[in-house]
C-alpha positions in Angstrom: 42.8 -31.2 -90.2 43.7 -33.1 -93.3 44.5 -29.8 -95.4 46.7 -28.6 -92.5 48.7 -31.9 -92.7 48.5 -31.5 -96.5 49.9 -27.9 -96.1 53.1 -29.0 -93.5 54.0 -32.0 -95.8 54.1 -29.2 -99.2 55.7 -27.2 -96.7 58.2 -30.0 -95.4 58.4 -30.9 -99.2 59.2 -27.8 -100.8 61.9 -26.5 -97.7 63.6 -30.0 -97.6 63.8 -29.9 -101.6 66.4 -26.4 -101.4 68.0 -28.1 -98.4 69.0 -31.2 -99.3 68.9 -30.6 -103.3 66.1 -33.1 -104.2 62.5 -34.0 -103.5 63.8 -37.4 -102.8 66.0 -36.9 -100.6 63.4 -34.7 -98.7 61.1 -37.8 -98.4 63.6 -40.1 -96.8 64.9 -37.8 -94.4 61.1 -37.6 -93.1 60.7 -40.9 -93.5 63.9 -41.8 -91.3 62.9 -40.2 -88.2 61.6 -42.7 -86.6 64.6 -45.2 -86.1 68.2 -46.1 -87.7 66.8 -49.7 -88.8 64.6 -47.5 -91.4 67.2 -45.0 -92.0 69.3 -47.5 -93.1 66.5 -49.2 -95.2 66.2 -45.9 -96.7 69.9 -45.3 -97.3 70.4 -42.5 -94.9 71.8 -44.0 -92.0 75.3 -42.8 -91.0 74.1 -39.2 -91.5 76.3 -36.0 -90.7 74.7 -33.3 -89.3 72.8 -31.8 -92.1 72.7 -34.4 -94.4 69.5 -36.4 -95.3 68.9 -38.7 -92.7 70.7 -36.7 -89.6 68.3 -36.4 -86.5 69.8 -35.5 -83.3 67.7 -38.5 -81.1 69.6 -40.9 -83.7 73.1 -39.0 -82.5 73.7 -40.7 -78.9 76.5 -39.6 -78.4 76.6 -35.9 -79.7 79.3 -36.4 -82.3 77.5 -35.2 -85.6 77.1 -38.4 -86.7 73.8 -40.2 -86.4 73.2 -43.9 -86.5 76.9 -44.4 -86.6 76.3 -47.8 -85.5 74.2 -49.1 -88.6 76.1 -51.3 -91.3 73.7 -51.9 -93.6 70.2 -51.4 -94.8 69.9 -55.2 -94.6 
């Protein structure tokens, strides 16, 4: 089980990397799924559709834009 996760995360890693140009950048669009408050911790929040950061459960209202209410990583 371990190795499989170990394998997705590469995976994740590796596809995320040519997507969004860094490893970095990768990491904290994973990282930000979970909620805007950690997006925006992360620096992602306010994310366009396709951008590090975008997740369309964090788009309520189907304009592109996710976490559009976040200010500030604070």
């Amino acid at each position: 089980m371990m190795a499989g996760a170990a394998t997705a995360f590469i995976t994740y890693l590796a596809v995320g990397t040519v997507a969004f140009g860094n490893p970095l950048a990768a990491i904290k669009h994973l990282a930000a799924a979970p909620d805007c408050r950690l997006a925006a911790r992360l620096g992602v929040a306010r994310a366009w559709q396709g951008e590090p950061g975008y997740w369309s459960w964090h788009d309520r209202d189907g304009n592109r834009l996710a976490c559009e209410r976040i200010v500030s990583g604070g």
